[in-house]
N, CA, C and O atoms as a CHARMM CRD file, in Angstrom:
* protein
*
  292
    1    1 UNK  N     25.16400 -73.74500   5.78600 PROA 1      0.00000
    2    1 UNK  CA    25.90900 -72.70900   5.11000 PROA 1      0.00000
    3    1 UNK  C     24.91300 -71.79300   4.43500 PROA 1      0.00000
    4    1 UNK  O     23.95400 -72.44500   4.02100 PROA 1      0.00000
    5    2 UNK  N     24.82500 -70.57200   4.20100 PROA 2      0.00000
    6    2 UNK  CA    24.19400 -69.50600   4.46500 PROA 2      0.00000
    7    2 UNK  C     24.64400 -68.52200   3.34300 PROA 2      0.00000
    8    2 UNK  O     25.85500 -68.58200   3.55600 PROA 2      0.00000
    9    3 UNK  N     24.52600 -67.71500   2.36600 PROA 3      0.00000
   10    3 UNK  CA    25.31500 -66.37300   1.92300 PROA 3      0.00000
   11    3 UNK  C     24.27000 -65.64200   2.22700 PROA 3      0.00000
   12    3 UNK  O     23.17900 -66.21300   2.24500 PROA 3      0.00000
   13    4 UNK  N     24.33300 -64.38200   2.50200 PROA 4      0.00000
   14    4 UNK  CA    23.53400 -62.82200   2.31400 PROA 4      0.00000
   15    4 UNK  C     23.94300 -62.11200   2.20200 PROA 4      0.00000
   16    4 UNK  O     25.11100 -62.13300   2.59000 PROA 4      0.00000
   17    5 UNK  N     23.31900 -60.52600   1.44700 PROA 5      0.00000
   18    5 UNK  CA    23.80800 -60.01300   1.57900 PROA 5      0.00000
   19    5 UNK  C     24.14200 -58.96000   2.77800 PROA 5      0.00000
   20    5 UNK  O     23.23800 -58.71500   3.57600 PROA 5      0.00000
   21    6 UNK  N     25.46300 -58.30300   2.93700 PROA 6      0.00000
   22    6 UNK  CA    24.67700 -57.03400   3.91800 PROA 6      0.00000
   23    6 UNK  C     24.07400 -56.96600   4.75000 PROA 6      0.00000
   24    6 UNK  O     24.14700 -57.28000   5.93800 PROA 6      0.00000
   25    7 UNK  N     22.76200 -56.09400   3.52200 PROA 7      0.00000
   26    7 UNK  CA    21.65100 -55.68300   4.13100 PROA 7      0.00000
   27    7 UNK  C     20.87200 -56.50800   5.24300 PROA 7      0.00000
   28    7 UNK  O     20.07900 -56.16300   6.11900 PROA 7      0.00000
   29    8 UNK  N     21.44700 -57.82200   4.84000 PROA 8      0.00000
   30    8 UNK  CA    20.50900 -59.11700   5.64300 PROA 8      0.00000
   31    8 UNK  C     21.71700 -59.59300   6.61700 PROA 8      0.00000
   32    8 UNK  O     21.96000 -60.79900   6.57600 PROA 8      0.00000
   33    9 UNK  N     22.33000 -58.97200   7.29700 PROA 9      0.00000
   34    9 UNK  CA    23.94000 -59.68800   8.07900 PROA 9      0.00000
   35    9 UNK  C     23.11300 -59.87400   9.36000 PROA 9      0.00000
   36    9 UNK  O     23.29300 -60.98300   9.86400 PROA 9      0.00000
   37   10 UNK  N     21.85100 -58.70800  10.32800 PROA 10     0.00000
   38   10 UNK  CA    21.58500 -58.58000  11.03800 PROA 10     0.00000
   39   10 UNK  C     20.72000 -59.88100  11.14200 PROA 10     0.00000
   40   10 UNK  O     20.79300 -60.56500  12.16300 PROA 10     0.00000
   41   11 UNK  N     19.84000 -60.26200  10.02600 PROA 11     0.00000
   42   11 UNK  CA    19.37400 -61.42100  10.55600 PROA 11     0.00000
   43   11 UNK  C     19.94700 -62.60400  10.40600 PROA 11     0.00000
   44   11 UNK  O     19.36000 -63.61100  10.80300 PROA 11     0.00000
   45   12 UNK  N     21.19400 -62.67900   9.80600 PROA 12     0.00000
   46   12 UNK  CA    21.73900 -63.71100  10.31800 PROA 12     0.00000
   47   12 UNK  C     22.49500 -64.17500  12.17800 PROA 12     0.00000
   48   12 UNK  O     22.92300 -65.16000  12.77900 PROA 12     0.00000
   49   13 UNK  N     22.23100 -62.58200  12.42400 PROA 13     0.00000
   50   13 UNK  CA    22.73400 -62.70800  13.63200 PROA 13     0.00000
   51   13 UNK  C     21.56500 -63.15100  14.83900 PROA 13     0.00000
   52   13 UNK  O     21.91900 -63.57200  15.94000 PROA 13     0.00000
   53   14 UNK  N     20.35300 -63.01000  14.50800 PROA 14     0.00000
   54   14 UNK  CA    19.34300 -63.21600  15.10000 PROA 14     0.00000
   55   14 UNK  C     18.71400 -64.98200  15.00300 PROA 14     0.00000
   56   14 UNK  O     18.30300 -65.60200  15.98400 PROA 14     0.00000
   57   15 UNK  N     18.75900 -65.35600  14.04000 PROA 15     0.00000
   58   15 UNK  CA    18.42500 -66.82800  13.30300 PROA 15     0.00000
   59   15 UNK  C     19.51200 -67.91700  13.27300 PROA 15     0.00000
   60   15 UNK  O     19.39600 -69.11300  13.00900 PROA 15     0.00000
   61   16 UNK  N     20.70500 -67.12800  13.64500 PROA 16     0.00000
   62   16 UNK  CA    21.86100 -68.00000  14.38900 PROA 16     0.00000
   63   16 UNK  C     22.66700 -69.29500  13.47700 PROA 16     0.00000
   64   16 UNK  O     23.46200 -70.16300  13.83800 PROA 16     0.00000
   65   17 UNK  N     22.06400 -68.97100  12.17000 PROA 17     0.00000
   66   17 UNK  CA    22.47100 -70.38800  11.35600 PROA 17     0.00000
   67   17 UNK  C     24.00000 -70.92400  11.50100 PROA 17     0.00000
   68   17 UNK  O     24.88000 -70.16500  11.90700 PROA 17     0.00000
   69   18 UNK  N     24.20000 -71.93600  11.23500 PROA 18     0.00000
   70   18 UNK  CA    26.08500 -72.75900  11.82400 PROA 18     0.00000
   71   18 UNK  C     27.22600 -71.87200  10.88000 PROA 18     0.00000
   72   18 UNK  O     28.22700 -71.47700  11.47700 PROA 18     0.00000
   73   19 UNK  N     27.09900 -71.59100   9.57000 PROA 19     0.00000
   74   19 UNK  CA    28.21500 -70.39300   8.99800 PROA 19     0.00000
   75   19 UNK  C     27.50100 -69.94500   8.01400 PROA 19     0.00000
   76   19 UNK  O     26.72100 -70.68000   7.41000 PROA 19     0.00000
   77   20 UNK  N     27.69600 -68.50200   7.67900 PROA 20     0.00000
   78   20 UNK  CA    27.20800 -67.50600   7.30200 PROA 20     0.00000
   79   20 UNK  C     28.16300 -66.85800   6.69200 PROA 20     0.00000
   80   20 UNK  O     29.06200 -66.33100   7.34700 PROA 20     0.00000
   81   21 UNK  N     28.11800 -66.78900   5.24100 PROA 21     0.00000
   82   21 UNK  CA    29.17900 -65.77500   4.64300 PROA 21     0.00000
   83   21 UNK  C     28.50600 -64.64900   3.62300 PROA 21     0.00000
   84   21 UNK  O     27.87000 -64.73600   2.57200 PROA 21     0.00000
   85   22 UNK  N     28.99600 -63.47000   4.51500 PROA 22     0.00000
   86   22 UNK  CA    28.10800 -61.98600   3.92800 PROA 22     0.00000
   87   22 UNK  C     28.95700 -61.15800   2.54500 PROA 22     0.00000
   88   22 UNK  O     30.15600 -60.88200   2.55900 PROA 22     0.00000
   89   23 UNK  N     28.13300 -60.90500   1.56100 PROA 23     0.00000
   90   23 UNK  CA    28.58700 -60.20400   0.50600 PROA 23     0.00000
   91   23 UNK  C     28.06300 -59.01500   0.75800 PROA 23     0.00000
   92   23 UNK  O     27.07800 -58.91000   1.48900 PROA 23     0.00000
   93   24 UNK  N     28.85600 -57.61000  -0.00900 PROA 24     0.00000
   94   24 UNK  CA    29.00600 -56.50300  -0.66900 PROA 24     0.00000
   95   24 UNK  C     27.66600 -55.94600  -1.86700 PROA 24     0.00000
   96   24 UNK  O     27.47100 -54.85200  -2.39600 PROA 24     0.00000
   97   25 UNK  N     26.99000 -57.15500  -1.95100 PROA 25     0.00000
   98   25 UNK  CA    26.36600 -57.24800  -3.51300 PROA 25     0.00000
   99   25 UNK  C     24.84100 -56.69200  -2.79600 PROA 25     0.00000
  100   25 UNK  O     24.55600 -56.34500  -1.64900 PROA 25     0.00000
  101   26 UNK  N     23.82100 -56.82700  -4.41900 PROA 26     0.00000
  102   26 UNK  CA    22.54000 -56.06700  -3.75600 PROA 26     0.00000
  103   26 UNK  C     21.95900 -57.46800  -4.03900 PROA 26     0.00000
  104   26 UNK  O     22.33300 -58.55600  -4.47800 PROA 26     0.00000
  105   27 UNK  N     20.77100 -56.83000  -3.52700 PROA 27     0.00000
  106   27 UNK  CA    19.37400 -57.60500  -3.79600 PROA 27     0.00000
  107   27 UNK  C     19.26800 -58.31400  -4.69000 PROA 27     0.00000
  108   27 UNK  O     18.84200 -57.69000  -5.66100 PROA 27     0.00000
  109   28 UNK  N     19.53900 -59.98000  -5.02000 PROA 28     0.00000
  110   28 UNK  CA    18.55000 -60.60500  -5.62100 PROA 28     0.00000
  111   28 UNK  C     20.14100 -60.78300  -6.56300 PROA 28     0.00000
  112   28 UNK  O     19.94900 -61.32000  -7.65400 PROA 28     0.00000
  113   29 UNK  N     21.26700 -60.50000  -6.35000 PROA 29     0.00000
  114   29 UNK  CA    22.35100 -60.91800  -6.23700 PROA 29     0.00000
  115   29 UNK  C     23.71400 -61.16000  -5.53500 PROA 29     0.00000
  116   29 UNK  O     24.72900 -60.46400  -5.57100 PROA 29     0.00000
  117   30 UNK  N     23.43100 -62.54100  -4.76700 PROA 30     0.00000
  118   30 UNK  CA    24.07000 -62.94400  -3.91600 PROA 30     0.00000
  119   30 UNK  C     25.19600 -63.03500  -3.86400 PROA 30     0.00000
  120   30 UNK  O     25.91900 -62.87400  -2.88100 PROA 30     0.00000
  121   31 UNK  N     25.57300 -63.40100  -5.29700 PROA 31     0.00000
  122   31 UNK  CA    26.71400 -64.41900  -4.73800 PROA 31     0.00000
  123   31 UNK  C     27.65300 -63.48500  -6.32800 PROA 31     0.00000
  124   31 UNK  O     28.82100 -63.63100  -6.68900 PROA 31     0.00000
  125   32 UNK  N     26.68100 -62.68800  -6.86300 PROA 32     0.00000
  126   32 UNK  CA    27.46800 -61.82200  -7.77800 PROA 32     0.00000
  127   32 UNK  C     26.57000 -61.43900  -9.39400 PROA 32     0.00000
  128   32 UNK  O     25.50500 -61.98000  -9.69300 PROA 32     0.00000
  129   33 UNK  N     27.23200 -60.49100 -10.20200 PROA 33     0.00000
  130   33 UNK  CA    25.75700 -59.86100 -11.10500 PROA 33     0.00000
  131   33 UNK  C     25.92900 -61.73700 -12.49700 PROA 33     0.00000
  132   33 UNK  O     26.58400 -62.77400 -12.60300 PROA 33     0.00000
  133   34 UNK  N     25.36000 -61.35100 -12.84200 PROA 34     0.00000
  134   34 UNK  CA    24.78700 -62.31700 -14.02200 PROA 34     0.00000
  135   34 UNK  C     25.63000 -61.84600 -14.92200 PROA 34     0.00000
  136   34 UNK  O     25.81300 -60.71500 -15.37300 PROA 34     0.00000
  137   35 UNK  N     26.48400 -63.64100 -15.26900 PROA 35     0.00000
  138   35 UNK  CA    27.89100 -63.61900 -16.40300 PROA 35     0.00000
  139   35 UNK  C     28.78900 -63.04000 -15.53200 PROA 35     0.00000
  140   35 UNK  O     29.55300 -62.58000 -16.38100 PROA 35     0.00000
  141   36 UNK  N     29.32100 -62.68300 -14.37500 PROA 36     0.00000
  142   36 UNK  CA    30.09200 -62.43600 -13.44700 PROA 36     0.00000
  143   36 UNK  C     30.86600 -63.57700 -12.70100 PROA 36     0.00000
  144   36 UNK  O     31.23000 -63.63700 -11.52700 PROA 36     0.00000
  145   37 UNK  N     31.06400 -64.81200 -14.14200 PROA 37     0.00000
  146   37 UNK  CA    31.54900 -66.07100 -13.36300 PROA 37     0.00000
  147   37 UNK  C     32.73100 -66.07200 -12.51200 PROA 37     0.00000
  148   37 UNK  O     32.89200 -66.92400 -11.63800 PROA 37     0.00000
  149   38 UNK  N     33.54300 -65.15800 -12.74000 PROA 38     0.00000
  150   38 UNK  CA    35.09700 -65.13700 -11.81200 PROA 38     0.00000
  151   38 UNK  C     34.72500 -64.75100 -10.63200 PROA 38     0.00000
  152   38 UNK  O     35.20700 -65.19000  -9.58700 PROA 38     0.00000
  153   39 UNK  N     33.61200 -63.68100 -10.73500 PROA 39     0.00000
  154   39 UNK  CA    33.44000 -63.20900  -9.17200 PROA 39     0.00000
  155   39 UNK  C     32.39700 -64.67500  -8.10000 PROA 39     0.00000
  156   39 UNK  O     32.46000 -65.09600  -6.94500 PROA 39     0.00000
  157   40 UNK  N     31.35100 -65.06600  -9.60900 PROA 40     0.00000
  158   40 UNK  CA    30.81900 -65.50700  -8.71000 PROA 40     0.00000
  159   40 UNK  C     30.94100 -67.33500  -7.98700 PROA 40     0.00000
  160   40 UNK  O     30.13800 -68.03200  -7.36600 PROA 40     0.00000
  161   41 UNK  N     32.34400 -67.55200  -8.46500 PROA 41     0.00000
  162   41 UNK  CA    33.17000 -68.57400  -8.64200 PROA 41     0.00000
  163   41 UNK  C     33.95800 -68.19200  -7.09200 PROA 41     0.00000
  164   41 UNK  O     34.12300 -68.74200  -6.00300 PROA 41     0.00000
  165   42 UNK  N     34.32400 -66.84600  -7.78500 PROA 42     0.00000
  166   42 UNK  CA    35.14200 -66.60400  -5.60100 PROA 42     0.00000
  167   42 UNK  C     34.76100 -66.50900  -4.33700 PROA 42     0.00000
  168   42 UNK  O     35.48300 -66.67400  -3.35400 PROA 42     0.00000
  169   43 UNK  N     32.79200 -66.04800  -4.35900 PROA 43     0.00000
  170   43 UNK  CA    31.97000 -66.16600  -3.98700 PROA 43     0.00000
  171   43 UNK  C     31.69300 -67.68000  -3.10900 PROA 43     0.00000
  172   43 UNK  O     31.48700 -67.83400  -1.90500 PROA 43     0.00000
  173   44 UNK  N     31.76600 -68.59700  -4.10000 PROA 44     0.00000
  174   44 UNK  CA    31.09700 -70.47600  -3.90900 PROA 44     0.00000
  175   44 UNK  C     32.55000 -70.63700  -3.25400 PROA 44     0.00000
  176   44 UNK  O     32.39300 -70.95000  -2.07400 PROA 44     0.00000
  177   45 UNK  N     33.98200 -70.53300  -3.60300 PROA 45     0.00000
  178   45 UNK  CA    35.22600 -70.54700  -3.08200 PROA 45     0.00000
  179   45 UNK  C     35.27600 -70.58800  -1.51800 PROA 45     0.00000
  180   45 UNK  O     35.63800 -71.49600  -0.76900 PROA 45     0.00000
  181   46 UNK  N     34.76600 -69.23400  -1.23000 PROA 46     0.00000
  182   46 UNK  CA    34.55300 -68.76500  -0.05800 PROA 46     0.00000
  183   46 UNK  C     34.19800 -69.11900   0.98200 PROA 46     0.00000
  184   46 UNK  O     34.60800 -69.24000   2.13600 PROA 46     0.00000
  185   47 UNK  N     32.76500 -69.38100  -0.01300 PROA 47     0.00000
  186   47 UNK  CA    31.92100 -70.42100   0.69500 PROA 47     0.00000
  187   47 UNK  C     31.67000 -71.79900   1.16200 PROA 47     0.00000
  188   47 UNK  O     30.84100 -72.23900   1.95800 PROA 47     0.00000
  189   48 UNK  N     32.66900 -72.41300   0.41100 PROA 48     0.00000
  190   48 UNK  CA    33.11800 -73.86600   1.03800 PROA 48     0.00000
  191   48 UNK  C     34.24400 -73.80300   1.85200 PROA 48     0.00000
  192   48 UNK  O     34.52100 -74.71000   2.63700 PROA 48     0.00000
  193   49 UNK  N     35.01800 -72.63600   1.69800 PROA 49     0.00000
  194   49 UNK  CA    36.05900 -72.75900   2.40500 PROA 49     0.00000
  195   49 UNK  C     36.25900 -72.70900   4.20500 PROA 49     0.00000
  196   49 UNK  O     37.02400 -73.21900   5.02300 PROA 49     0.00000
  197   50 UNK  N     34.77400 -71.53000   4.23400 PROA 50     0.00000
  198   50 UNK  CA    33.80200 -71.47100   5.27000 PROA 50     0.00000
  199   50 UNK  C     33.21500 -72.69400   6.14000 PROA 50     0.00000
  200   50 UNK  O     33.18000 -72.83800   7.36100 PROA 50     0.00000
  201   51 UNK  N     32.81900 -73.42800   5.21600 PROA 51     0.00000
  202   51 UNK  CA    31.83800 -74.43600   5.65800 PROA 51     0.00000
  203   51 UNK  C     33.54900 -75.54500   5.83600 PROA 51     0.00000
  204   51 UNK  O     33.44900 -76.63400   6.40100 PROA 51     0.00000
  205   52 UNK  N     34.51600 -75.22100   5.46200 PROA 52     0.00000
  206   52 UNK  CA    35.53500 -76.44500   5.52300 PROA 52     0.00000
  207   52 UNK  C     36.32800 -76.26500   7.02400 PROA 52     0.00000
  208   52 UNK  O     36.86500 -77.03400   7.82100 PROA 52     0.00000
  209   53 UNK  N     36.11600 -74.98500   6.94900 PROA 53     0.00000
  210   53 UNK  CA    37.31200 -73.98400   8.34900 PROA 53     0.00000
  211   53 UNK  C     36.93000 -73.82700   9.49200 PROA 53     0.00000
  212   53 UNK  O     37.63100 -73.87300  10.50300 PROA 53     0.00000
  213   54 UNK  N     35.58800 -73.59400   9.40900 PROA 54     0.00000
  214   54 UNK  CA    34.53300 -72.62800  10.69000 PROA 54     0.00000
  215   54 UNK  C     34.64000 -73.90600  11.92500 PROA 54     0.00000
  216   54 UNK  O     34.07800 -74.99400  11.79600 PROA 54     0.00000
  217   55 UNK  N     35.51300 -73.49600  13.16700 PROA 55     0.00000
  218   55 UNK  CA    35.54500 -74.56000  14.01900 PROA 55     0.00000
  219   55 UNK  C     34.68900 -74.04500  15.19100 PROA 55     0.00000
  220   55 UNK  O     34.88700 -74.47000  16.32900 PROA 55     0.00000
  221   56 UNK  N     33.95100 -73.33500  14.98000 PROA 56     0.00000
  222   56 UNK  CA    32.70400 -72.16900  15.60300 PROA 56     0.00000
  223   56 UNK  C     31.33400 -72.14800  15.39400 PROA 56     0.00000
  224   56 UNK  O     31.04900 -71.77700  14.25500 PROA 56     0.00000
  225   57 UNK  N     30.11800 -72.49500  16.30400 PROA 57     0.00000
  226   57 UNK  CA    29.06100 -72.42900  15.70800 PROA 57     0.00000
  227   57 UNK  C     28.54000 -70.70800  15.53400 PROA 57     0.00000
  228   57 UNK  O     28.66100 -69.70100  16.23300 PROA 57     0.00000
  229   58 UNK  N     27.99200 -70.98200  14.37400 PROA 58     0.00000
  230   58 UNK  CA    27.27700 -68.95700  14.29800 PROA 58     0.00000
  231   58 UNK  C     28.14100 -68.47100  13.77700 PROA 58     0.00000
  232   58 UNK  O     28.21400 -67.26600  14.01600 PROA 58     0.00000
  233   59 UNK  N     29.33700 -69.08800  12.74300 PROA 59     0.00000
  234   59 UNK  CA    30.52400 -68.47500  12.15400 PROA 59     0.00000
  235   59 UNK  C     29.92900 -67.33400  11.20000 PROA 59     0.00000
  236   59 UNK  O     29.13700 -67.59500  10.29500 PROA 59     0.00000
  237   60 UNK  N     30.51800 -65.67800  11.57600 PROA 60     0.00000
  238   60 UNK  CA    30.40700 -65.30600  10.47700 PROA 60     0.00000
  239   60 UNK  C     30.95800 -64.86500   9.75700 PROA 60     0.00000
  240   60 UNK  O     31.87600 -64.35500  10.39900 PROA 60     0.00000
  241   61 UNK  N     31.21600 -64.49200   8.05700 PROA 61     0.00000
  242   61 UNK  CA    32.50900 -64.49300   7.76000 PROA 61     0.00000
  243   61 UNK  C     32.16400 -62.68400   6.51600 PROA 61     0.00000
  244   61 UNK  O     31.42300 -62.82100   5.54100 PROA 61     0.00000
  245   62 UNK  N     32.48700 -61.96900   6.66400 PROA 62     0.00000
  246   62 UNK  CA    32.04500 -61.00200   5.45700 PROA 62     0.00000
  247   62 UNK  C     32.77500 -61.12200   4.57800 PROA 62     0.00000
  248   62 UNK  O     33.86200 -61.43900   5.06100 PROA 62     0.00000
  249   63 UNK  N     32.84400 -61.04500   3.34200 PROA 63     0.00000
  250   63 UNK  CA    33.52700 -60.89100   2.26200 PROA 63     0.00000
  251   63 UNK  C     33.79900 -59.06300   2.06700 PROA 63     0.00000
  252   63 UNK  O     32.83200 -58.30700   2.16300 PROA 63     0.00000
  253   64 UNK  N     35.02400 -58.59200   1.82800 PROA 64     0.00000
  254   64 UNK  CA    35.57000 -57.07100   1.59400 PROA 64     0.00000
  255   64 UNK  C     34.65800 -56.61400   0.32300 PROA 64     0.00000
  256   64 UNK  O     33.92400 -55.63000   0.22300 PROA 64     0.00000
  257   65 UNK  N     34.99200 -57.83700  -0.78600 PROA 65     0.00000
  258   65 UNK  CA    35.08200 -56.90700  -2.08300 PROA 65     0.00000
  259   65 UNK  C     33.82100 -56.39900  -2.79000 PROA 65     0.00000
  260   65 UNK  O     33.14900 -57.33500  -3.22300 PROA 65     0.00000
  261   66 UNK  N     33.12600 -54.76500  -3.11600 PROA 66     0.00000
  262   66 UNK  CA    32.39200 -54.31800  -3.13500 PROA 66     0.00000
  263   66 UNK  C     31.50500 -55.07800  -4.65700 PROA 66     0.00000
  264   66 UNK  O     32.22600 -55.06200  -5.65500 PROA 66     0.00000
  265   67 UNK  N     30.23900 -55.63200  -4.85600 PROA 67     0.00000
  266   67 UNK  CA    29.63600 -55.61900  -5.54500 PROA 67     0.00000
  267   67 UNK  C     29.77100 -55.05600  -7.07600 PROA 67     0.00000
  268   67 UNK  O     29.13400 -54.02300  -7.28000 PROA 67     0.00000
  269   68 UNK  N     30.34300 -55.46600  -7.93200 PROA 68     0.00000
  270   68 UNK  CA    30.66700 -54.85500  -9.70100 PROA 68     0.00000
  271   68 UNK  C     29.56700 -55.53400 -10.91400 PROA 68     0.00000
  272   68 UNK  O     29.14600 -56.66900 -11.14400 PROA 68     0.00000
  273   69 UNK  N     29.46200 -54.82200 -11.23700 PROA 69     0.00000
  274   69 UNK  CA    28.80500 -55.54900 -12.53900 PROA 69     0.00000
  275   69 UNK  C     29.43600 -56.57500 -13.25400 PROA 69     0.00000
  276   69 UNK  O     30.56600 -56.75300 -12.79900 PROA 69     0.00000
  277   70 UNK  N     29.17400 -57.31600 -14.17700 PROA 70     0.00000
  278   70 UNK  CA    29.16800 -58.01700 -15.01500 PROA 70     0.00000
  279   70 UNK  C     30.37900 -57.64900 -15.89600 PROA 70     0.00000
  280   70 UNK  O     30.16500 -56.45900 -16.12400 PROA 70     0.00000
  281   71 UNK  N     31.49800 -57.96700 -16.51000 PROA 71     0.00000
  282   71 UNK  CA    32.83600 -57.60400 -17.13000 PROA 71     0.00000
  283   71 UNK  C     32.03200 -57.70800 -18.49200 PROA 71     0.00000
  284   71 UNK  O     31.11100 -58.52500 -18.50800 PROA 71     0.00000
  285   72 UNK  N     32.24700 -57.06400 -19.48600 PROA 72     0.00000
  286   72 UNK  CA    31.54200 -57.18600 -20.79000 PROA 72     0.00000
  287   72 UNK  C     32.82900 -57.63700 -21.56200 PROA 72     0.00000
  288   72 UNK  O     33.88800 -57.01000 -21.52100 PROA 72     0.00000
  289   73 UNK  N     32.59200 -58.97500 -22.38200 PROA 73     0.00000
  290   73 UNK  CA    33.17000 -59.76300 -23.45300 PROA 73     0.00000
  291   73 UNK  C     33.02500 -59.64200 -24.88300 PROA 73     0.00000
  292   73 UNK  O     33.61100 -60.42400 -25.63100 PROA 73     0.00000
């Protein structure tokens, strides 16, 4: 099981790993920004749900929702 973002979807298509789930987000945040626990909670969600479902090798799965900052508390 795999996340990247995007920018990196192409080499997941090349390196062939068993499931692959692509985010919206930038660089050097994967899976969502810092203190972004709801997002980055739906993120890991996703991502097991992936690794629970995928009856496909090379599954890949994108996630829609665009990259947000951090909700301020």
């Amino acid at each position: 099981m795999c996340v990247y973002i995007r920018a990196f979807a192409h080499q997941a298509r090349i390196i062939k790993p068993p499931r692959v789930l692509v985010t919206r987000h930038i660089l050097g945040r994967t899976i969502g920004a810092p203190g972004d626990v709801d997002r980055q909670s739906e993120v890991v969600a996703a991502a097991l749900d992936l690794l629970a479902t995928a009856t496909e090798p090379n599954t890949i799965r994108e996630l829609t929702e665009e990259y947000r900052t951090a909700p301020t508390r």
